[in-house]
N, C-alpha and C positions, 0 to 999 in steps of 0.2 A: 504494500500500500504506500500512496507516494505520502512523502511529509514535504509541507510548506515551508519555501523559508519565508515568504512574508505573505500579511493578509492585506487588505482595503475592505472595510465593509461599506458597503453601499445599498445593500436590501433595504433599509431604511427610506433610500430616499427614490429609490426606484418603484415605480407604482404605472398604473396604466394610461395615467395621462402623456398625451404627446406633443401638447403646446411649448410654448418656448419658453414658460417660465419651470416650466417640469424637469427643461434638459439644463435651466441653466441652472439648477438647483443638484441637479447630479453632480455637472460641473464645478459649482463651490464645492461640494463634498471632494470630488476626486481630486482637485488641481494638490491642494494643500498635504493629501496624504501620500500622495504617490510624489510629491516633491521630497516629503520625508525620506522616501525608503529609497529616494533616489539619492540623496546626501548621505544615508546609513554606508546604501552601496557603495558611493565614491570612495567613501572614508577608508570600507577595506581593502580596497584595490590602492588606492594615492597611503595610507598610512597602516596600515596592519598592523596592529599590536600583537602580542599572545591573549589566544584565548579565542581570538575573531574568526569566525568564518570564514570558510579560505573563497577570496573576492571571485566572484562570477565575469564569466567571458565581456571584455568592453563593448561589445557589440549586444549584448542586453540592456546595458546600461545606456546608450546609445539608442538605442530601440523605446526605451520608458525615455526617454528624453524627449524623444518627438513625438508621442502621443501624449506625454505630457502638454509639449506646442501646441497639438491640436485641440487639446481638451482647452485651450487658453484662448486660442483663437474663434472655436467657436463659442464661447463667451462672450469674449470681447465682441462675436460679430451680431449675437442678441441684444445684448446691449449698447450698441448704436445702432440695433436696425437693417442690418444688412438686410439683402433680401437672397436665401440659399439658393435660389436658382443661378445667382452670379458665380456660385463657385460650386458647380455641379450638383448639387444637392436638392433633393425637392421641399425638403422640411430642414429643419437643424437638430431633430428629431432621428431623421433618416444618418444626418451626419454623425450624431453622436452613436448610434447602433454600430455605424462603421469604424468607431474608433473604439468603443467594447468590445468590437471582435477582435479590432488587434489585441487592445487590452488580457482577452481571456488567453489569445492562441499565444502572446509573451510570455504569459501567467504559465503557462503549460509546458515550458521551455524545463528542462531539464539543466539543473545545477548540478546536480552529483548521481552520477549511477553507477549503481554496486549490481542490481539487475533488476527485471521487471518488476519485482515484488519491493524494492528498495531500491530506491530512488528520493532524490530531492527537487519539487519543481519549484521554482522562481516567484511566484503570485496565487495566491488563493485570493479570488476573487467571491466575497459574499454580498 
C-alpha cells in the first residue's frame, strides 16, 4: 500500500458548484498549501539536514511549481474578470478541473519504491 509523503486537503472546499467564486475559493485553499510543501520540498533538496527525507526528483518540484502558477493565474484571472474563452477555457471551472488533474496524476508520482506493495507517492490529495 503506497504511503504519502504529503497531503493538501481540499474536500472541504470542493463541493458541486461550478461558478467562479467556487473555483476561486479552491484556489485560496490550494495556492497557500501547496506553496508550503513546495518550500518543505526545496528545503530538502537546497539544504538536507539528518533526519530529512531524502529530497525528490527537481522535476517534481518543478512540476508543483507551475501548477502552483496556474492555480495563481486563474485566480488572479476571476478576479479581474477575465473572460476563459481568451485562454482556451470554456468556464474557469473547466480550467481549474484541468489543473486537478495535473495536481492528482503529480500527486501519484512515485518518490521511493521498494515494490508495488511499498512504495512512497509525492501528494495525497483529499
Amino acid at each position: 500500500m503506497a504511503k504519502w509523503r504529503n497531503t493538501i486537503n481540499l474536500k472541504d472546499v470542493l463541493g458541486d458548484d461550478e461558478d467562479d467564486q467556487a473555483v476561486l475559493k479552491v484556489c485560496e485553499a490550494a495556492i497557500p498549501a501547496l506553496e508550503e510543501i513546495e518550500k518543505k520540498e526545496k528545503g530538502y533538496l537546497e539544504n538536507r539536514k539528518p533526519g530529512d527525507p531524502k529530497p525528490v526528483d527537481e522535476d517534481i518540484i518543478d512540476n508543483l511549481h507551475q501548477i502552483i502558477e496556474e492555480f495563481k493565474f486563474i485566480k488572479g484571472s476571476i478576479i479581474s474578470g477575465s473572460n476563459p474563452d481568451n485562454f482556451g477555457h470554456e468556464s474557469w471551472c473547466e480550467a481549474l478541473n484541468d489543473q486537478l488533474t495535473e495536481l492528482y496524476d503529480l500527486g501519484d508520482t512515485s518518490t521511493m519504491y521498494k515494490s508495488f506493495f511499498d512504495q512512497e507517492k509525492f501528494l495525497f490529495v483529499a
